[in-house]
C-alpha positions, 0 to 999 in steps of 0.5 A: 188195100183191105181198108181202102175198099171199106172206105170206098164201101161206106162212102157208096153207102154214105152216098146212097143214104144221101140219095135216100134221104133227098128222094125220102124228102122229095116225097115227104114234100110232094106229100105235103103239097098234095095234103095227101097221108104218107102210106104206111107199112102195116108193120112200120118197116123204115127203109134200109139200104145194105151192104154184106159180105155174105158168109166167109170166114173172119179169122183174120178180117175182122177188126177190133174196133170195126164195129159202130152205129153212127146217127146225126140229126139232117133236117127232119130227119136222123141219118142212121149209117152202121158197120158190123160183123155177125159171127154166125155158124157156117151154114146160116147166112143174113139175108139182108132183104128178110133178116135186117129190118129198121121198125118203129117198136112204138111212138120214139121208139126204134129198133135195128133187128139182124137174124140170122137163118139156116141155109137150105142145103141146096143154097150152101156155098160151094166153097168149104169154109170148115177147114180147121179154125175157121170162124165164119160170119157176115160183115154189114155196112148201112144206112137208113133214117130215122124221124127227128123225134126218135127218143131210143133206137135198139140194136138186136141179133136173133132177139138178144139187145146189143146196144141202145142209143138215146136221142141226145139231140142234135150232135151226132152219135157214134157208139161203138158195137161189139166187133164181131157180134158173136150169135153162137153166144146170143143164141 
């Protein structure tokens, strides 16, 4: 059951990369009709769309080989999809609006940055996840794009690179993560 709802999960998100990517490209297309620069972001931020489990504990949910990054070439653009689970203490969380970014590092060069924060103590989930064993963490599926001319994308948590990618041209790349990305040992 579990397997059959992250199927469903990453087929959303596959989806709604697709979605992403069409609008993205209508865009580019309008831009270029109008003779008119794309805007930018000051910081180069790319545009993500996320899905989190928010903090549980993982004990017995995490699986083995769960954690991937996966890039294909699409036209003018590289489709970026991503599976993973952040090991983290139980009372920081992932705020995949402030602490997931895809930013341009400089001209080829790309990162995929995960943070994790301290929660407020008024924020703290009502639900106790200190019982004995318990492993807690935040599972993330993704996807985003990259321009075609991206050369190295790296993967970082709380600053620590956890896996680098190189553009090998146009077949698509798979590479697996760490599964979970354990930030008590990164930290």
């Amino acid at each position: 059951m579990q397997r059959k709802t992250r199927l469903i999960t990453t087929a959303a998100l596959l989806s709604a990369a697709l979605l992403t990517g069409g609008l993205l490209a209508t865009q580019h297309y309008n831009t270029q009709q109008n003779n008119t620069p794309t805007p930018t972001t000051p910081s180069d931020t790319l545009p993500l769309v996320v899905s989190s489990s928010g903090t549980d504990c993982l004990n017995d949910t995490v699986e083995q080989n769960g954690g991937w990054i996966h890039i294909v070439a699409d036209g003018e653009q590289s489709d970026l999809t991503y599976n993973m689970t952040i090991a983290h203490g139980q009372n920081e969380s992932i705020d995949t609006q402030k602490s997931l970014k895809l930013t341009k590092v400089r001209d080829g060069v790309y990162a995929l940055r995960i943070t994790t924060q301290q929660q407020p103590s008024d924020a703290r989930q009502s639900k106790t996840l200190t019982h004995s064993g318990c492993k807690t963490g935040t599972e993330i599926t993704g996807a985003g794009e990259l321009p075609n001319s991206w050369e190295t994308l790296r993967v970082t948590v709380n600053g620590t690179p956890i896996r680098t990618v190189h553009n090998e041209g146009t077949m698509p790349q798979l590479r697996r993560l760490p599964n979970p990305i354990n930030t008590t040992q990164t930290a």
